[in-house]
Every structure is written in structure tokens, then in C-alpha cells.
C-alpha positions in Angstrom: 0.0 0.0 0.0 1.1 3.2 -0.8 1.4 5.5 2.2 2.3 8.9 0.1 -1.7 8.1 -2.3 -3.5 7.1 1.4 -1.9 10.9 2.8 -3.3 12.5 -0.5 -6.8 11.3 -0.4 -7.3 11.9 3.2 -6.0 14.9 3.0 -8.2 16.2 -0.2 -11.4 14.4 1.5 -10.5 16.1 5.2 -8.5 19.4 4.0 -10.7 19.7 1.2 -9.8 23.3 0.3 -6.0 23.4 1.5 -5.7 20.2 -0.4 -6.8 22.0 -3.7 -5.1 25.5 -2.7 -2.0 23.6 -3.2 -2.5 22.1 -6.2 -3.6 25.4 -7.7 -0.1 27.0 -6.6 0.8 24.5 -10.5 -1.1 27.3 -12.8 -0.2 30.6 -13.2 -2.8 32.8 -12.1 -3.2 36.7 -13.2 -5.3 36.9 -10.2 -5.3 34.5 -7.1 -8.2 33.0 -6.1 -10.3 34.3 -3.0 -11.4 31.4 -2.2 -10.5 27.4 -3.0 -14.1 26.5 -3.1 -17.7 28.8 -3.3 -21.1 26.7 -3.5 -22.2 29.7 -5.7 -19.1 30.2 -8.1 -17.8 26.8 -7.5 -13.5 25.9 -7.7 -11.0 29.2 -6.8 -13.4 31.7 -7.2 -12.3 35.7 -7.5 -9.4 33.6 -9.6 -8.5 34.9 -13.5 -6.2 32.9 -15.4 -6.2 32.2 -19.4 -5.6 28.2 -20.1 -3.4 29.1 -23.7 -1.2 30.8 -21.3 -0.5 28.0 -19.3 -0.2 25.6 -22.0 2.3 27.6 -24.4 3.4 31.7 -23.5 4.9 30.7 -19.7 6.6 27.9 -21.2 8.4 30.1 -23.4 9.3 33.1 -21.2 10.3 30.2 -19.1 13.1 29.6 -21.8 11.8 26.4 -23.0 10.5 27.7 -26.8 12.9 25.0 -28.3 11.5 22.1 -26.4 9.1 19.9 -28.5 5.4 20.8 -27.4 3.4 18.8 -29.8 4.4 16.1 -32.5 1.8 15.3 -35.6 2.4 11.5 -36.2 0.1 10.6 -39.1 1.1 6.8 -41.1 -2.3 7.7 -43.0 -0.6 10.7 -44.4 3.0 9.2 -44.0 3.3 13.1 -42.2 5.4 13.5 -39.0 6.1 17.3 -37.9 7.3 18.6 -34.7 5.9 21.8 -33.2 8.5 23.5 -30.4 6.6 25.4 -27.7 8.2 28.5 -29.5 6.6 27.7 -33.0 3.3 26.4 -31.2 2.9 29.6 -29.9 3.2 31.6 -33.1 0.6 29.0 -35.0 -1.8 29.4 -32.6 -1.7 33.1 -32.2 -1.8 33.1 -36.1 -5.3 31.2 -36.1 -6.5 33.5 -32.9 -5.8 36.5 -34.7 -7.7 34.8 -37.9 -10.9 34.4 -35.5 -10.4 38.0 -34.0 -10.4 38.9 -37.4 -14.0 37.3 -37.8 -15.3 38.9 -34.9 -14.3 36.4 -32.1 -14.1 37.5 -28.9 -14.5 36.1 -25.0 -18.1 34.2 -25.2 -18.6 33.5 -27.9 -18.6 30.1 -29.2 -16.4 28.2 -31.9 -17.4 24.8 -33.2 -14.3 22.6 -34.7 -15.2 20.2 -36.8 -11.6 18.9 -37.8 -9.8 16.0 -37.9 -6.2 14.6 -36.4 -4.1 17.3 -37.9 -1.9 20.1 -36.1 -4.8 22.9 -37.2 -7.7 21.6 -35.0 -5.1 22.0 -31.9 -4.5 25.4 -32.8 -7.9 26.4 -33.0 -9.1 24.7 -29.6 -6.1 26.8 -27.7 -6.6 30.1 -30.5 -9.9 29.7 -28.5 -8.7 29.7 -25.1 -6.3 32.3 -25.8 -9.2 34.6 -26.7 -11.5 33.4 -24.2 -14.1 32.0 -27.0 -15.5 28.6 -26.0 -14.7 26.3 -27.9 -17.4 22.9 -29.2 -15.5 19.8 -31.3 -17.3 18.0 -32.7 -16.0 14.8 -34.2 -15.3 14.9 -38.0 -17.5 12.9 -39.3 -20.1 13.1 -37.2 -23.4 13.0 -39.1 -25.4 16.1 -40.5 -28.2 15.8 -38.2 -25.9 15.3 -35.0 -23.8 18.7 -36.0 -26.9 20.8 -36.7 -28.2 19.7 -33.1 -24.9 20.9 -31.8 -24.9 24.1 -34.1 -28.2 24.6 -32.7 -27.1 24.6 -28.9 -24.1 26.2 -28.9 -25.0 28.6 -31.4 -21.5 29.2 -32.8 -20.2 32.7 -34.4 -17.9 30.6 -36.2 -17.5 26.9 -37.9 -14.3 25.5 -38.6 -13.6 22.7 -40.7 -11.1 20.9 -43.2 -11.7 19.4 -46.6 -11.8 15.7 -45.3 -10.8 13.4 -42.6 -8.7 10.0 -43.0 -10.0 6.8 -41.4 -7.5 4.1 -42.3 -8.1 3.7 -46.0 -10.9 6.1 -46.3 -10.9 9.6 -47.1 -13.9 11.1 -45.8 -15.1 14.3 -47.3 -16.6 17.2 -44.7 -17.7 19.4 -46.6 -21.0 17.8 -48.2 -21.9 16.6 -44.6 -21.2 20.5 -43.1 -23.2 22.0 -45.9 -26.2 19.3 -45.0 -26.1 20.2 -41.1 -25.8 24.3 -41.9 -29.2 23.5 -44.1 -30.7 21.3 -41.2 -30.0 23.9 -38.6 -32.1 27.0 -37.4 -29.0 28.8 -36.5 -26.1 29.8 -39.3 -22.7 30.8 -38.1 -21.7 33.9 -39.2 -18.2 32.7 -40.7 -17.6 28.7 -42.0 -13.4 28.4 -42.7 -12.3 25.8 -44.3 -8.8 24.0 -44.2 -8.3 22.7 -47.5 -5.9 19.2 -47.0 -3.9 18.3 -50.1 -5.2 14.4 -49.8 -9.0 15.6 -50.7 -9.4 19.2 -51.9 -13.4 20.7 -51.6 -15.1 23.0 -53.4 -15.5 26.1 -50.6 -19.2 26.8 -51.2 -19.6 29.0 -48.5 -16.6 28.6 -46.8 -13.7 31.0 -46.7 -10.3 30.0 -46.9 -8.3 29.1 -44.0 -5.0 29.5 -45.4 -6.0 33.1 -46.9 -7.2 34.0 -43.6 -4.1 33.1 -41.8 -2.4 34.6 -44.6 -4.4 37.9 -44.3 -3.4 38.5 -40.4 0.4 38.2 -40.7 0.9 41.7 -39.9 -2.2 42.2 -37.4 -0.9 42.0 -34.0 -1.5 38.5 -32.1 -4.3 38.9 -29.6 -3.4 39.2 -26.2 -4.4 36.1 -23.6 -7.8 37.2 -22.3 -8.3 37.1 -18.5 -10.8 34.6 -17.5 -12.4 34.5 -14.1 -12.1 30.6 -13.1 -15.7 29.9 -13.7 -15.7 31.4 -17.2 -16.2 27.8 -20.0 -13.5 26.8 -21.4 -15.4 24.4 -24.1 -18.4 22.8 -24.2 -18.3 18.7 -25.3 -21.6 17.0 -26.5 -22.5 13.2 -25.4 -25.5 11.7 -26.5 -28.3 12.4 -24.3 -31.3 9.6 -24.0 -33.7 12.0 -25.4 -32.0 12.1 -28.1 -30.7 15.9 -27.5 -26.8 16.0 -26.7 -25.7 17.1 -23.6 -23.4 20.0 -23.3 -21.3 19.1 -20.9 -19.5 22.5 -19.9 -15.8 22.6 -18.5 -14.5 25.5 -16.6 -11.0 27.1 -17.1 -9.6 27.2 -13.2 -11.1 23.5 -12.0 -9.8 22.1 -15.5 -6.6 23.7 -14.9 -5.8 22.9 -12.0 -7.0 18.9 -11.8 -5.0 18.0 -15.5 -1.9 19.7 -13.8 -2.5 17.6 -10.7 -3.1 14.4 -13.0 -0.5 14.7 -14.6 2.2 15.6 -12.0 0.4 12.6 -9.9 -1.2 10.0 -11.8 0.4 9.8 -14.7 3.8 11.0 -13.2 4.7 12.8 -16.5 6.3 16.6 -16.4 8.1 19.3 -18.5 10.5 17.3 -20.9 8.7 14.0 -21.1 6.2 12.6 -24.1 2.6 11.7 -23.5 1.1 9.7 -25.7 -3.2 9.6 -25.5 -4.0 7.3 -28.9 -7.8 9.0 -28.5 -9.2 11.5 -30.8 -9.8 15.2 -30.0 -13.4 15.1 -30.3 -13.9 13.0 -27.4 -13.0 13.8 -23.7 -9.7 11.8 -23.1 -8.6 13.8 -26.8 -9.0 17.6 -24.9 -7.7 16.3 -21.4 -5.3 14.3 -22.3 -3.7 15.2 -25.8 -3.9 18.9 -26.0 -4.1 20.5 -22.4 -2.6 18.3 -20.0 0.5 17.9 -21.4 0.8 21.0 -22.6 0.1 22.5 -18.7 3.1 20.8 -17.4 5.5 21.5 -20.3 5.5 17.5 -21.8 5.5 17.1 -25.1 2.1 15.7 -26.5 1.4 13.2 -29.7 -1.3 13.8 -32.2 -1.4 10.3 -34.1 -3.8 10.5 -36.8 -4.2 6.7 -37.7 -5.7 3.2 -36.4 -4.1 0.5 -34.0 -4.1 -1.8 -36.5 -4.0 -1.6 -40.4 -2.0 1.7 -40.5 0.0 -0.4 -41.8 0.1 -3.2 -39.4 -0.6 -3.8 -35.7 2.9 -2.9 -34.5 1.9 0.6 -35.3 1.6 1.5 -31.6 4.5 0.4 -30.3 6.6 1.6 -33.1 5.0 5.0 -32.7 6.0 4.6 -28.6 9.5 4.0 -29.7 9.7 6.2 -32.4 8.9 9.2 -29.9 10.0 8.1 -26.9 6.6 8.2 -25.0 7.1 7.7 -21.4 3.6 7.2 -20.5 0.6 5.7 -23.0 -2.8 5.8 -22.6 -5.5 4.0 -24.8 -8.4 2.0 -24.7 -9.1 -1.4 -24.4 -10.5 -1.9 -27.5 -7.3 -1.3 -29.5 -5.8 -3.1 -27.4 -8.2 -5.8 -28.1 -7.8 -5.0 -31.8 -4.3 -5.1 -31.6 -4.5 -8.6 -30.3 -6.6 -10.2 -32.3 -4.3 -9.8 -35.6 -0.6 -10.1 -33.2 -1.8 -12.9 -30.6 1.6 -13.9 -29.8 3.0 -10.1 -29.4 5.2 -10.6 -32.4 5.6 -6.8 -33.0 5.9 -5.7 -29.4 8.9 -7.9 -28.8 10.5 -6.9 -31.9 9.7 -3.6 -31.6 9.9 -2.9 -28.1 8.0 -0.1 -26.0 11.1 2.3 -25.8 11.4 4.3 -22.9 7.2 3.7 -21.4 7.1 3.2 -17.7 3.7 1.9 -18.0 0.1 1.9 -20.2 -2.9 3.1 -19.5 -6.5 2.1 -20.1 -9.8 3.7 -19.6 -13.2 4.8 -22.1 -14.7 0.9 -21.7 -14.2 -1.9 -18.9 -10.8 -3.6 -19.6 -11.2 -7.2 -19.1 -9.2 -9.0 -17.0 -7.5 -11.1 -19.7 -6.7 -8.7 -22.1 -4.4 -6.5 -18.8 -2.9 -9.9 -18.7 -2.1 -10.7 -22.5 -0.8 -6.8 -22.1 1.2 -6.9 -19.1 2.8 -10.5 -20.4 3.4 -9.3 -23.9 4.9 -5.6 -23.1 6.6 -6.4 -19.9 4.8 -3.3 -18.8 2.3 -2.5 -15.8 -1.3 -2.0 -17.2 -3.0 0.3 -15.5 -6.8 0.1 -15.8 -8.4 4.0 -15.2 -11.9 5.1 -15.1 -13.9 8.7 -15.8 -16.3 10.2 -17.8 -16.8 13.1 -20.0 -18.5 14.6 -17.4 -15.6 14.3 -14.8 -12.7 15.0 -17.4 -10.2 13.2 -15.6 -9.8 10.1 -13.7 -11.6 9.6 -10.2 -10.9 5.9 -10.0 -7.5 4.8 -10.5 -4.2 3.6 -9.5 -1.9 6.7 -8.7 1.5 5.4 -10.3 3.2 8.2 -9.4 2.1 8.2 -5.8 4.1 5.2 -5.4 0.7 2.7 -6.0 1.2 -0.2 -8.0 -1.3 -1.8 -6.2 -3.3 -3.3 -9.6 -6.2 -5.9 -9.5 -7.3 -7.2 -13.1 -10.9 -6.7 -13.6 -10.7 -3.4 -10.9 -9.9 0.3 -12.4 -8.3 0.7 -8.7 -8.8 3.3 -5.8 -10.3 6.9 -5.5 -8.1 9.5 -6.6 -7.7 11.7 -4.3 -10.7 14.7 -4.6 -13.5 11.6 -5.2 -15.3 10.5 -2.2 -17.1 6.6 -3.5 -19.7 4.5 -1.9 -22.1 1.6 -3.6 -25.2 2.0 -2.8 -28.6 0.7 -3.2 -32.1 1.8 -4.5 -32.8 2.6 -0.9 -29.9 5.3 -1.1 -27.8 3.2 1.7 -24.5 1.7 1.0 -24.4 -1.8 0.3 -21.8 -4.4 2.0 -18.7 -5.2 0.3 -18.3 -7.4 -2.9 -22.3 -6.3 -3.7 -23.3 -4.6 -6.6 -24.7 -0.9 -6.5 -25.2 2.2 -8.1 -21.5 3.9 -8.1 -22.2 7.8 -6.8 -19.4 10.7 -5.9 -20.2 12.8 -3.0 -21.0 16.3 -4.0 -19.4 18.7 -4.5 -17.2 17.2 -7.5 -13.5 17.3 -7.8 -12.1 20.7 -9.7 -12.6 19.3 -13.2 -15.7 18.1 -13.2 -18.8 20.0 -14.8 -21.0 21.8 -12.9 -23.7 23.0 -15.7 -24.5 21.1 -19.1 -24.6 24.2 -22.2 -28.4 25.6 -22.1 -29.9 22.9 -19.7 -29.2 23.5 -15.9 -32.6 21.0 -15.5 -30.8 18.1 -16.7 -27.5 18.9 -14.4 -29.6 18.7 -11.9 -30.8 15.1 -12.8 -27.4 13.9 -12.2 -27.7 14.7 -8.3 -31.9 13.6 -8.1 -31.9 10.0 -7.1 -29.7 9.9 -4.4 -29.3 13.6 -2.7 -25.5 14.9 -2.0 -24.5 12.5 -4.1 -23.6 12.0 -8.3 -25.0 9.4 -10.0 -22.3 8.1 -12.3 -24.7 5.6 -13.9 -23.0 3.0 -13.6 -22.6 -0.2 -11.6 -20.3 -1.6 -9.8 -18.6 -2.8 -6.3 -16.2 -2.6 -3.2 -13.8 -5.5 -2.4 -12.9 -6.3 0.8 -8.8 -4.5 -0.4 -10.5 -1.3 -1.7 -10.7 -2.2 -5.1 -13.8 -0.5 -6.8 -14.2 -2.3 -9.9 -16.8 -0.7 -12.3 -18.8 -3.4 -14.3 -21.0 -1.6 -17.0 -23.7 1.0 -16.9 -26.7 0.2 -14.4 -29.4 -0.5 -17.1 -26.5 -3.5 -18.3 -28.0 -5.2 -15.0 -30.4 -7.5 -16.4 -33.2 -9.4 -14.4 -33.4 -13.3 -15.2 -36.3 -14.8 -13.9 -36.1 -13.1 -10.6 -32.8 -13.0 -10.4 -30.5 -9.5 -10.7 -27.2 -10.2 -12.9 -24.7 -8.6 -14.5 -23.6 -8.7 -17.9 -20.0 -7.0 -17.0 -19.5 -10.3 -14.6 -20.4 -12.3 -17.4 -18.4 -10.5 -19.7 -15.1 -11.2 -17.6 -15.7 -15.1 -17.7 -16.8 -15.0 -21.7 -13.5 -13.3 -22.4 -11.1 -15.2 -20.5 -11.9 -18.5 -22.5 -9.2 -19.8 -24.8 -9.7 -17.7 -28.7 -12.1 -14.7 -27.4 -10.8 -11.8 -27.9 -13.7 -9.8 -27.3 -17.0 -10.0 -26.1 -20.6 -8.5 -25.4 -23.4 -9.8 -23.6 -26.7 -8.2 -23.5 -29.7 -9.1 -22.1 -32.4 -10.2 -24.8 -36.4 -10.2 -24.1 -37.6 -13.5 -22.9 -41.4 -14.7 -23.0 -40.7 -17.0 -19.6 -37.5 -15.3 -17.9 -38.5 -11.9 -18.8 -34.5 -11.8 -19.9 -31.8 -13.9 -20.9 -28.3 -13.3 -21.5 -26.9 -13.3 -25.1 -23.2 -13.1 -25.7 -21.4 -11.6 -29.1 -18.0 -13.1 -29.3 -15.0 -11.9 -31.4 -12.3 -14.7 -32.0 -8.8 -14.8 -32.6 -7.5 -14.5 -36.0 -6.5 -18.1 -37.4 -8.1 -20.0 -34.0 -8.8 -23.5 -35.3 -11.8 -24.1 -33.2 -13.9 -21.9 -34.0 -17.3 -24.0 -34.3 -16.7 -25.0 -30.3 -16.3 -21.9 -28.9 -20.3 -20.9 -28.1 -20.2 -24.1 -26.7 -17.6 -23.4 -24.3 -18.8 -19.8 -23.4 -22.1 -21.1 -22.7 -20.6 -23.5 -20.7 -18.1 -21.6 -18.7 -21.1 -19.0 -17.7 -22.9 -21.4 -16.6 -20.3 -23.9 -14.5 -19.4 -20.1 -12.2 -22.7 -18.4 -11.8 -25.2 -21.6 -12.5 -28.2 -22.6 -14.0 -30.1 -19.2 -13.4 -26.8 -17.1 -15.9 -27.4 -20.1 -18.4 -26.7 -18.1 -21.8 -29.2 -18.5 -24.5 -27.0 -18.0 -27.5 -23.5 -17.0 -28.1 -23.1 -15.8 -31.6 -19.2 -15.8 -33.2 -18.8 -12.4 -34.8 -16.2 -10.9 -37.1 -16.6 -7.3 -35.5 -18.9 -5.7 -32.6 -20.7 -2.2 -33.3 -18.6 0.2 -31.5 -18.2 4.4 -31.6 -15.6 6.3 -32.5 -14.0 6.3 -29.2 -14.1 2.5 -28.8 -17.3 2.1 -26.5 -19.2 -1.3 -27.5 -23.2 -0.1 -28.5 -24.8 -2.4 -26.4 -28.2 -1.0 -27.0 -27.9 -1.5 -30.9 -26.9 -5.5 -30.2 -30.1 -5.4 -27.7 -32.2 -4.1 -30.6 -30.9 -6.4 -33.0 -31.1 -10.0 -30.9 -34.7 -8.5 -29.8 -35.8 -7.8 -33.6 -36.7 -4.4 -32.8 -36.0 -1.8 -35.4 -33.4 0.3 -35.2 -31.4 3.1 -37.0 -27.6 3.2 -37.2 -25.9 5.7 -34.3 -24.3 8.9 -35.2 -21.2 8.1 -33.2 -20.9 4.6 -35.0 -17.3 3.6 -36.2 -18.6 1.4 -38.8 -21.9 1.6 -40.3 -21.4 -1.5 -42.1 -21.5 -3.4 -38.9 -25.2 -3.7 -37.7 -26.4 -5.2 -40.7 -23.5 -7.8 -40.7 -24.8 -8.6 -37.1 -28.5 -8.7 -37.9 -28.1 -11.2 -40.6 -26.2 -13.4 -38.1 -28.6 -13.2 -35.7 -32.1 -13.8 -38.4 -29.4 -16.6 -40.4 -29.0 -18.4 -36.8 
């Protein structure tokens, strides 16, 4: 046990505010907070800072404008380009002064819908440096799902390139930017668009980017604006279960200070050292993880713009570790899982090595037990599994490597981090005993980091905090052990009731995956006339497993020898591929549709829109 991460969390749980004065004493404030925390104005209020000016401008008066800030690693493209804090600096005040020139200014609102490339960076810090608030949304995102965003944020501005690259396809934007502009009651008043030389577009309405940028070279750069602490920083849509996104809201002094803490204390990365988050800007782990929390304490930060496997082969990530000399990676299980299932026997790690990384990181989905251990065996490295959510932006459950924890349990995302007070608890509200499942909730207040508004809809905020009072519902489920260990198993509506009996598909997950040729699963549970539900597994083999015709068998039968007659799987269909979004999270709803015949139409966050039909006519062929 690590005494230095039990000091820390008592300490932020019984010292709340001293705890978090400290860490604040990381960022550069123009003005020092009154306060640490205000029910009313929430973290280190009376505080002003701008979050560009931590990232890049005290770097460099710090004398450290040669040291490598961010580095563009695109196999797509076959593109690699370093950016020193120096020349960071200058691009992004180029593409603030662009958006000054189109009438930007503190408040106002920027969506970015951009790809991997060095550009959408600059515009998400241009933004902080002029105190706009900045939305990305991912590119390629459908029509519909960018006009609902256009619609709620209600951008001045819309920024965009001529295509994105997803392993062998070239996706164009424009067509699909032009569709959500017509679906959307609000217009921007400016749409710039980055032409890439891979897939030119015709502008339509769209100014030039490069003109732009071209245009202010003799305008002076705008200054940093000064931000109170509770002024947004961006807002980032998740899909709400109305249908409407949720804009979940992040604040500039909270943010601030919690990546610089993360990163100093989690992580254990600082000024000098390479960070490697293989995520996407458009989701949460993409803003936190590779574009301001590395560039808070000085690290350099890598902007891959490719796919674990297939760009070109599934050595990609470790070559890229090597290549760079990433000291500390973070991904999610399903690449991992991906990267496995075409290199079972680790033949590219072991020639390729993992260079100078200390350790890997997972978080975004549950990482089964057996793929940590087919990790940790092939890399030689500890695996650490992490959990958060967009509306937390950073991790609250974890393993504090560089507290001295290496306490790690396969199947468990770890401890607290310090700031999160857990408990388990059951529809009654009460805790429940140790090794039961419950509802995981966070006492209230949240950590500095975490939202504390969604964008236009302080009603559903609220809803977050309704069913058990003081306390956040995370949503999801999960339970104590008897060391600590909180180990999250799925989202509480993945607890399905079999005649009677309460079970969960995460448990069942963990046992489906660690047979012999699975690697990867899903199990939902599927209407029943008798049981009311049964569980239904997906299954994903290894490539060139010989056996392939036994394996439902097995599962079935593995299920049903450790959690009996009552877990007894209906069906367990072999799959080439489960439906998954953009950011690696399995749609478990969709495969619930599908098995139960219901109709459904294919997700806007969707990786592969081939998928679901692939599936359905393996379920209606069974």
C-alpha cells in the first residue's frame, strides 16, 4: 500500500480546500483565487487565469520555446512534424488572430469540426487564448448530430477541413457541413475551411483558412484574455437519452488545476517528457489528455492520426512509442483488443519494443481482466486500468502510479483519486456491504474538473444529483472489495433481471473473455417470454483460431459452470466485429435491438456503419 496516495486522499477528503489551494499553486494565475471553493461560483473563485497561457506563452518566457510541445504522427498521411513550444505559440496566435479577425471574442462560441491534424489543436487553444468557447465535434459526425450541436451552442464561427482520413478512407466534410448548416435553425456567421492536399473541396460557403491566416500576418497577435475561473472553457456533447446531446461544460480554473495535478500525480509525466493519448480530439480523453494536460506541465504531446491496426500493421503503436520516446501511454481497451486479435503472440511488441514507457494506460470501456494480462505478459509493462467520464474529465478511479501505488487488481480500475469520495449504494440510497453490486455515486461537491452545468440545460445537471441527494449518479454499476478495489462493471441498465434474479452482464463478460480464442465479447440481455430476460453473448475470436465451431459451446458453458443454471446463456453468436463508436465504446443498445428484432437506425457516433447489418443477418441466419 502506498502511504504517500493514502496521505493524499485523506487529505483532499479532510482538508478539502487546502488540499486543492496547493495544487492550484501548478497554474499561473493573473489573479489568485479568494477562495478554494464557493457553493455559488464553484472551484478558486475571485481567480482569473487564461488556459493558452499556461499551456504555451509561460513555457516560453520560461526559456523552454525550443523544447518539442506537440508532435503530428500521421502513417495515414505518412506526415510527421514537430511543433516547439516557440513555434506552437506563433501557430496558434496566427489562427487567434484569424478568429479575431471574424469577430471572435470572450463568449462566444467556436465549433471545430476537424480532424487529427496540427490545425484543429491550434484552433481549440486560439480559442482559449481569446476566451471563446470552444465545441469539437468529431469529423465525421453525421449532418443531423452537427446541426443539433450548431443549434445549442450557437457558434459565431465553424471550422472545418476538406476531409478526414479513417484508415483507407478519405472522408469528405464538406458535403456533410453543408447538409447540417441547411438542417439547422442557426447559421454561423463565418464557415473556414482547411483545404488538406489528400482531398481538396469545393469552398461553397466557406472561406479560406490558409488566406485568412495569410491575411493577419501583420495584425498584431491577440493578447491572452483574462478569465475569471468559472468562465467555459469548451463545451463537449454526449449523446443524451432523449436524443438531444448534452453539453457538458468545462470551466478554465477546476480544469486547470485537476489535469496539472493528473498529470504531476497520476500519470507521473512533467516538462521534458512525451505523452502519448492514442484517442481523438473530439472526445474527452482527446481535450484532457492530448492537447491540455501535457501542454500544462510543459510535456511534449502526440497527435497520431491513424488506427491501432491496419496503419499499416498492428505494430503501429508500439513503433510509434519507440519512435517518440513516449514515457507514458494511454489507450483504450478496445485497441488493445484490436491489436491482439491480428498479433496474438505479441510478435511486434517484442520486436519492436515499447522504448522508454514506464507503464500503459486504459480507460473509455471496462478492460477485461485477460486482455491487462495478455498486455502486461506481452509488453513487460504495468497495465493500468483507469476510469472517468466526460462529465468528470479526468480520472476519479484509478491507481496513482506516481504516488508510489502499484497496487493493480485485473478486472478493478483501482482506488479513489484523491478529490472523489465513492460509496455503492442501493435503491434505498444506503451503501451496500462489500463485494455487492450498486449504483456507483461521488459525493457532491465534485473534484475541480468536473462540470457543474450542461450548455443551455441546468434542469438536466440537476438530474445527475436527483436520485440519491448529496451524491452524483455516475450511472454506472459496480462494487467494493474487501482491499478497496472498486471495480466498475457496466452501466446500471447493463443489469439485467433473469427470472427473478439480478445479474450482470460485465461479470459475465469477464468469464466469456477469459476463454481460450475470445478476444472480445458482449453480452446483453435479450427479451424472454418465460425469464423476462436472458443473456446473449457476441464473441469476437482470434484470427486463425482452429476451433472456432466449439467456442459458443464453451462460453455457454463456462457461464454457466461459475454463476449456475439461473446465468445459463441463451445463445453466443461468433462475430467478425462488434458495433462500437468512434471512441471504442461497445453499443450495447444497438446489439439489444438487433437480438430482440426491434428496429433500429444506425448511431451517429458509430465507427462502422457496415457493422449492424452484418450482425443482424447473423442473428435472423442463426
Amino acid at each position: 500500500m502506498s502511504e504517500a496516495y493514502q496521505r493524499a486522499w485523506r487529505d483532499s477528503i479532510e482538508n478539502r480546500d487546502q488540499f486543492w489551494a496547493r495544487a492550484a499553486e501548478a497554474i499561473d494565475w493573473i489573479e489568485a483565487p479568494a477562495c478554494t471553493y464557493d457553493d455559488t461560483r464553484g472551484w478558486f473563485a475571485g481567480g482569473t487565469l487564461n488556459t493558452a497561457y499556461n499551456c504555451i506563452d509561460r513555457h516560453v518566457e520560461a526559456g523552454r520555446g525550443a523544447a518539442p510541445a506537440l508532435v503530428y504522427d500521421s502513417p495515414v498521411t505518412g506526415t510527421v512534424r514537430s511543433y516547439s513550444y516557440a513555434e506552437l505559440q506563433d501557430e496558434v496566435g496566427r489562427v487567434a488572430a484569424m478568429l479575431a479577425r471574424l469577430g471572435v471574442t470572450k463568449g462566444d462560441r467556436v465549433i471545430i469540426y476537424m480532424p487529427m491534424i496540427p490545425q484543429t489543436v491550434f484552433a481549440m487553444l486560439a480559442c482559449a487564448r481569446l476566451g471563446a468557447i470552444h465545441s469539437v465535434v468529431f469529423g465525421g459526425f453525421a449532418p443531423l448530430e452537427l446541426a443539433k450541436r450548431i443549434d445549442d451552442a450557437t457558434p459565431r464561427v465553424l471550422l472545418t477541413a476538406s476531409c478526414g482520413i479513417e484508415g483507407a478512407r478519405t472522408i469528405a466534410y464538406m458535403p456533410m457541413v453543408e447538409e447540417a448548416l441547411t438542417l439547422s435553425a442557426h447559421k454561423p456567421e463565418s464557415v473556414v475551411l482547411f483545404q488538406r492536399e489528400q482531398m481538396a473541396a469545393d469552398p461553397g460557403c466557406a472561406q479560406d483558412w490558409a488566406s485568412l491566416v495569410e491575411a493577419t500576418s501583420t495584425d498584431p497577435v491577440p493578447p491572452c484574455a483574462e478569465l475569471a475561473s468559472d468562465d467555459p472553457l469548451y463545451i463537449l456533447y454526449t449523446s443524451g437519452t432523449t436524443g438531444t446531446p448534452k453539453g457538458v461544460v468545462r470551466e478554465n480554473g477546476g480544469h486547470a488545476v485537476a489535469l496539472a495535478w493528473s498529470m504531476a500525480n497520476i500519470y507521473g509525466v512533467g516538462a521534458g517528457e512525451t505523452f502519448w493519448a492514442a484517442s481523438d480530439v473530439g472526445w474527452v480523453v482527446g481535450h484532457s489528455y492530448i492537447v491540455y494536460g501535457p501542454l500544462l506541465v510543459g510535456a511534449t504531446t502526440v497527435l497520431f492520426e491513424g488506427k491501432p491496426v491496419g496503419t499499416p500493421d498492428a505494430g503501429t503503436f508500439w513503433r510509434t512509442i519507440a519512435r517518440h520516446g513516449v514515457k507514458r501511454f494511454f489507450t483504450a481497451p478496445t485497441a488493445i483488443r484490436a491489436v491482439r486479435k491480428e498479433d496474438p503472440d505479441g510478435h511486434f511488441i517484442s520486436e519492436i519494443g515499447t522504448g522508454d514507457c514506464g507503464a500503459i494506460f486504459l480507460a473509455g470501456e471496462r478492460a477485461d481482466p485477460d486482455t491487462i494480462a495478455w498486455l502486461e505478459d506481452k509488453s513487460g509493462l504495468p497495465v493500468i486500468d483507469h476510469w472517468w467520464q466526460t462529465e468528470l474529465g479526468w480520472p476519479a478511479i484509478a491507481t496513482c502510479f506516481a504516488l508510489g501505488d502499484l497496487r493493480r487488481k485485473r478486472g478493478s480500475a483501482g482506488f479513489p483519486v484523491p478529490g472523489f469520495e465513492f460509496a455503492v449504494l442501493g435503491e434505498d440510497g444506503q451503501p451496500v456491504p462489500q463485494g455487492t453490486s450498486g449504483a456507483v455515486a461521488i459525493r457532491a461537491p465534485l473534484a475541480p474538473g468536473a462540470f457543474r452545468t450542461l450548455w443551455n440545460n441546468a434542469a438536466g445537471y440537476e438530474k445527475n444529483f436527483a436520485a440519491f441527494p448529496g451524491w452524483y449518479e455516475t450511472g454506472d454499476a459496480g462494487y467494493f472489495d474487501e482491499e478497496g478495489f472498486l471495480s466498475i462493471m457496466g452501466r446500471t441498465d447493463d443489469i439485467i433481471n433473469v427470472a427473478g434474479h439480478r445479474l450482470s452482464t460485465g461479470q459475465m463478460e469477464q468469464i466469456v473473455a477469459q476463454q481460450d480464442g475470445v478476444v472480445e465479447c458482449a453480452v446483453i440481455g435479450a427479451d424472454d417470454a418465460i425469464k423476462g430476460m436472458v443473456p446473449v453473448a457476441f464473441v469476437v475470436v482470434r484470427s486463425g483460431a482452429d476451433d472456432v465451431a466449439q467456442i459458443p459451446a464453451r462460453v455457454i458453458a463456462a457461464v454457466r459452470g461459475e454463476l449456475g443454471a439461473v446465468a445459463a446463456l441463451k445463445t453466443a453468436y461468433v462475430v467478425d466485429q462488434l458495433p462500437k463508436t468512434r471512441s471504442g465504446k461497445i453499443l450495447r443498445n444497438l446489439l439489444r435491438k438487433i437480438v430482440s428484432g426491434q428496429p433500429f437506425e444506425i448511431p451517429a457516433t458509430i465507427d462502422d456503419p457496415s457493422v449492424p447489418a452484418r450482425l443482424q443477418a447473423r442473428v435472423l441466419g442463426d
